[in-house]
Phi, psi and omega in degrees: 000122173305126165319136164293344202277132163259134162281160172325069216302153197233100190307134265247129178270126218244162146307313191290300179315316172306305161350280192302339193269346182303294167293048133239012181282171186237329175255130155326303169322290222294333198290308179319341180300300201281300181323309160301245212347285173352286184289341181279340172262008151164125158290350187294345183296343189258029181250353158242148177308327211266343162306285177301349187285322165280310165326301196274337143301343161270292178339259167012283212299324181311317191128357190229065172303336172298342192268324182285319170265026175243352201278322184286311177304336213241358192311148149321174185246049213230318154324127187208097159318125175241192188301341205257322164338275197265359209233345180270324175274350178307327195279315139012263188293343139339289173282333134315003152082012157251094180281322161325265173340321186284297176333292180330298186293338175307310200280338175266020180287102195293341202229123170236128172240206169300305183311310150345301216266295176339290191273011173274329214269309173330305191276000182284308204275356148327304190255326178104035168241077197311290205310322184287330157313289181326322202288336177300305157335308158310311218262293171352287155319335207255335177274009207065020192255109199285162172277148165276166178276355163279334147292331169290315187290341198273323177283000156275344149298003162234034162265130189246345188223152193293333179326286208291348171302289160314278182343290186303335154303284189308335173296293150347286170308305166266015164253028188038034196246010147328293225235258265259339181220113190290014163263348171280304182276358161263348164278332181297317186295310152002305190288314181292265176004284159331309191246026170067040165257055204286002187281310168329277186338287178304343183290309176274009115313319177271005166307319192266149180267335164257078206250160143230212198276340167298316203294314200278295190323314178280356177240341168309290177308315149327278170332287174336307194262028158226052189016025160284085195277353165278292180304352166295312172317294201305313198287334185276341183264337168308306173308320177288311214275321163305333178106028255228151164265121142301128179226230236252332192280000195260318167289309197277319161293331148328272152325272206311335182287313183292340183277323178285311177284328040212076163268133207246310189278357170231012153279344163260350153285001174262340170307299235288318189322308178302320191263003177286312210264339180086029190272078342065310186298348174289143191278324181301330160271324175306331204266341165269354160285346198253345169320267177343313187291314165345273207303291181282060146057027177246026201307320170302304173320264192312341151285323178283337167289309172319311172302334157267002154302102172316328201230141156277099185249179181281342191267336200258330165292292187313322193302284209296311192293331167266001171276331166281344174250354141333309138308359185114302183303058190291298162319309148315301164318285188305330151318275181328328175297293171337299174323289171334293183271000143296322204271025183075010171279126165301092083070100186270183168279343214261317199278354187252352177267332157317309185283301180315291154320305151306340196276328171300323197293337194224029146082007198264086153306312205300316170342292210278328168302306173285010160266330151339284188300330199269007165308298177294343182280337153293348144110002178291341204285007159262009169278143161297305165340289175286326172301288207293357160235036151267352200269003205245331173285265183332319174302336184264346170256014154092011166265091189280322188287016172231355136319304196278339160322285178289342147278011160257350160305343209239091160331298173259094191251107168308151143356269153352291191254038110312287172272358153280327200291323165336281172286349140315295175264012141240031157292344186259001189084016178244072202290330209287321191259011168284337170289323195275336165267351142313289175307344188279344167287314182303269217291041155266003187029038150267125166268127205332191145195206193281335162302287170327313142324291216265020158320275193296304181313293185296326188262002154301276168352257178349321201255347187046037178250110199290298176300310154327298161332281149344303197273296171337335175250356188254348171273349185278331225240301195272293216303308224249004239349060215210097208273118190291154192261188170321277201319306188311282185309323175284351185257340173281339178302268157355271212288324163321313207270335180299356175258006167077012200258075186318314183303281185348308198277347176272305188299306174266019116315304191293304176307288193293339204228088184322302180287012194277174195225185183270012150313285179320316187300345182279354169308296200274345172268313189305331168296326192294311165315340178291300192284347191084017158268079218301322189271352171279308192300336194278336183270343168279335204285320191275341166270012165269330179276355189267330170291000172050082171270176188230039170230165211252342163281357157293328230256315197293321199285336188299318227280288185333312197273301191311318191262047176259311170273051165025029162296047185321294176338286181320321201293318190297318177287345154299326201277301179315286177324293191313324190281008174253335162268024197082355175285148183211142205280139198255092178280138164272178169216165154230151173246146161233111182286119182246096165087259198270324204264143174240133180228113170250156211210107159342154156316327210230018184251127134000114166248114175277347197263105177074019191281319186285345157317294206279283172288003158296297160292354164314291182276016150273358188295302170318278152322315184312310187304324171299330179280331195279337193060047182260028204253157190299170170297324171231144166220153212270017200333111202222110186289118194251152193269000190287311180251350168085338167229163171321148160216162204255171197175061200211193192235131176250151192269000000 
């Protein structure tokens, strides 16, 4: 007897059902599942664009655009693509990184809307080709096709410059997406921030009707990278008080303001914060705390948080690796790096501009050579981050020609990997052409800053080129509104006295450099003693000493000419004053790295390690500059047996 019992009836898979099971899949497998049944109950499903259309959108969202783009490539031919279509494999082949192919299908598109223009412009700016972005954007415009506010934020992130800056603002502006959308108006302050139009930034901040908490965290960061740490302050408490959640990037900025100023008492009220809230557990807050324990002398403190990270992420190893090497601890560092990367943390640009950088500061070419190789083998030497510090490491190690090498590789060059390239050639003495990439930046229509002045400044100096120099601070003043500081006013001193022009450069202490002190005059006398200008050094040494300084080369030089002119008196009372002010003569040192090790050593020390290697090149070092015609006007030869190599005793040119 038949059962009464019925079965379960099973609803029929519909296009519209798949649809829905497409969008939930969670897995690859499922979507791949799904995809198999499909074909096994009827290809007619694939005779409308719109199953596939979805099929390969699930592929895409899953991780598997290769899948998206053969499922799409390979359709029957029965199959007639429409815009949804073509806009799912265009986004496809984008993330897959073949933009040529995308480009291709792009120009065969019968039909273009806003998503189109979206995912071709993501992938230009993407590959790090700013211009074929701007030109669609045109061509975008110029076809009717209004922009969305995510076409304005993806093109603002490859804005490099103010021209395309402004534009993209004004653009903004008349489609009413500025004031109004706060995904817009947090790319534009990004957008100013990036290329250093931080008065812009803030403006359209205090311009939008709509922020949120992404708005304060993009104008906080703003405030940061012009050290106004009060107003960083200020921005954090507003945000709170509005009602606004602090969340990690917000803390971690914060932090990072207390590690630069090394405010202590409010960088540990934002620890006791992190650890009320657990925000420590983030790797991105865990790496500014442990920044922070660095910079105040807490480096145990800070291993030990390190050590209780369950998970090894790159931000919280970059952090701990410039803090050891921040101490010194260079060997620890490049360990920790090695470590890291046994232990499967992948290498960022952060972490290789940390290493790099220390490995310049302490002289470890091979170190830094062989971070080199492993750059290019992960595929980085096109990043900016890392070019500006393999282009900031050769320069300190005095290889300019793979400085400039890797700074002429780099398409989209920021402000940053300007001014190391700047300041890089002229620390080797190469002021003509450190002028020449000045000029080639302005008119890249990037804009300076203060560095960049003080850039331009150091190689006019090098160069005695005076007039120049001169019009260089009166175009930072009108144009860039970038009013010169110490550091300015003291590189202008410098470029006076190397032009031998000693009064001048004492008048404009006196005029320009309100706060000065008898530092500045010390500039100027030691150029004057350089140049042999002995009766200009005698009248800077006695208006420094009569300023009672606390340094110690006027006293010498005062002491020295009276007891040249046989002033005995005179002389015992300069010996006198310095012992009443306390002065004491400031020894140098040098240091040389030998493979891991820095050995550092006095005038009057012994180098024990490898010393007769080591002044041998020395006095062959010595000759070459005489063959080279670096050698002085007159020199005094005098074989000393303490050191083993020549020394000079003369007046340079």
């Amino acid at each position: 007897m038949p059962s009464s019992s019925s079965s379960p009836q099973v609803s029929p898979l519909t296009p519209k059902v798949a649809a829905a099971l497409l969008a939930r899949c969670a897995t690859l497998a499922a979507a791949a599942a799904l995809h198999a049944r499909l074909l096994r109950c009827s290809r007619a499903f694939f005779r409308s664009p719109f199953l596939a259309n979805c099929l390969a959108a699930a592929y895409s969202r899953l991780g598997s655009d290769s899948s998206a783009v053969v499922l799409l490539r390979h359709a029957p031919a029965t199959f007639k693509p429409n815009v949804f279509s073509h806009n799912i494999l265009l986004s496809a082949l984008v993330r897959s990184r073949r933009v040529e192919d995308a480009r291709r299908l792009f120009d065969e598109m019968p039909r273009r809307d806003a998503v189109t223009y979206n995912s071709i412009v993501s992938g230009y700016v993407a590959c790090a080709r700013p211009d074929e972005a701007f030109r669609l954007a045109y061509d975008m415009r110029e076809r009717g096709v209004s922009p969305t506010s995510f076409t304005l934020s993806i093109i603002s992130s490859a804005v490099r410059s103010a021209r395309h800056g402004l534009q993209l603002h004004a653009a903004a502006v008349r489609l009413g997406l500025a004031h109004h959308n706060a995904v817009v108006g947090n790319s534009l302050i990004d957008m100013y921030r990036r290329i250093s139009f931080m008065r812009h930034a803030v403006r359209v901040f205090s311009c939008m009707q709509e922020v949120d908490a992404t708005t304060w965290n993009s104008v906080m960061a703003v405030y940061k990278d012009q050290s106004l740490s009060s107003m960083v302050f200020e921005c954090f408490q507003s945000m709170r008080s509005k009602g606004f959640s602090v969340d990690d990037f917000s803390v971690s900025t914060v932090l990072s303001i207390c590690s630069d100023i090394e405010d202590i008492t409010k960088g540990d009220q934002m620890l006791a914060l992190c650890i009320k809230r657990s925000f420590h557990s983030n790797p991105i807050v865990c790496s500014a705390v442990i920044d922070f324990l660095c910079i105040s002398d807490r480096i145990s403190d800070a291993v030990s948080l390190f050590r209780g990270i369950p998970t090894w992420y790159s931000e919280p190893c970059n952090a701990l690796i410039s803090g050891y090497a921040r101490s010194g601890l260079m060997e620890e560092a490049l360990g920790l790096f090695v470590v890291a990367m046994r232990n499967g943390v992948i290498p960022t640009e952060f972490t290789f501009s940390s290493v790099l950088r220390w490995s310049s500061c302490f002289g470890l070419m091979e170190q830094g050579t062989q971070i080199h190789c492993l750059v290019c083998k992960l595929g980085f030497e096109h990043d900016v981050i890392v070019a500006t510090a393999l282009t900031d490491m050769y320069c300190k190690l005095g290889l300019m020609k793979h400085a400039r090498k890797i700074f002429n590789a780099i398409g989209a060059r920021d402000l940053v990997l300007w001014n190391t390239i700047l300041l890089g050639l002229f620390q080797n003495g190469r002021g003509k052409e450190a002028l020449r990439i000045f000029r080639r930046m302005l008119k890249c229509d990037i804009r300076p800053d203060r560095i960049t002045l003080l850039g331009a400044l150091s190689a006019c100096s090098l160069e005695g080129l005076v007039t120049e120099g001169m019009d260089i601070i009166t175009l930072f003043k009108d144009t860039y509104q970038i009013t010169p500081s110490l550091e300015h006013h003291t590189c202008v001193v410098d470029m006076l006295c190397r032009a031998g022009m000693f009064r001048e450069a004492v008048n404009y202490v006196e005029n320009k450099m309100q706060k000065y002190g008898a530092g500045d005059f010390s500039n100027i006398l030691e150029s004057c003693i350089i140049q042999g200008s002995f009766g200009m050094a005698e009248i800077i040494a006695e208006m420094m000493v009569t300023q009672k300084s606390r340094l110690s080369l006027p006293y010498i030089v005062l002491a020295q000419t009276y007891g040249a002119r046989c002033k005995w008196e005179k002389m015992a009372g300069v010996w006198r004053s310095m012992e009443e002010q306390r002065v004491k003569k400031v020894q140098s040192c040098s240091w040389l790295c030998v493979k891991n090790c820095v050995y550092v050593f006095t005038s009057g020390q012994m180098l024990h390690h490898g010393k007769g290697a080591t002044y041998e090149v020395l006095d062959l070092l010595f000759w070459d500059m005489i063959d080279q015609k670096y050698a002085p006007r007159y020199i005094e030869f005098n074989k000393s047996e303490s050191l083993g190599c020549l020394q000079l005793q003369s007046d340079y040119s």
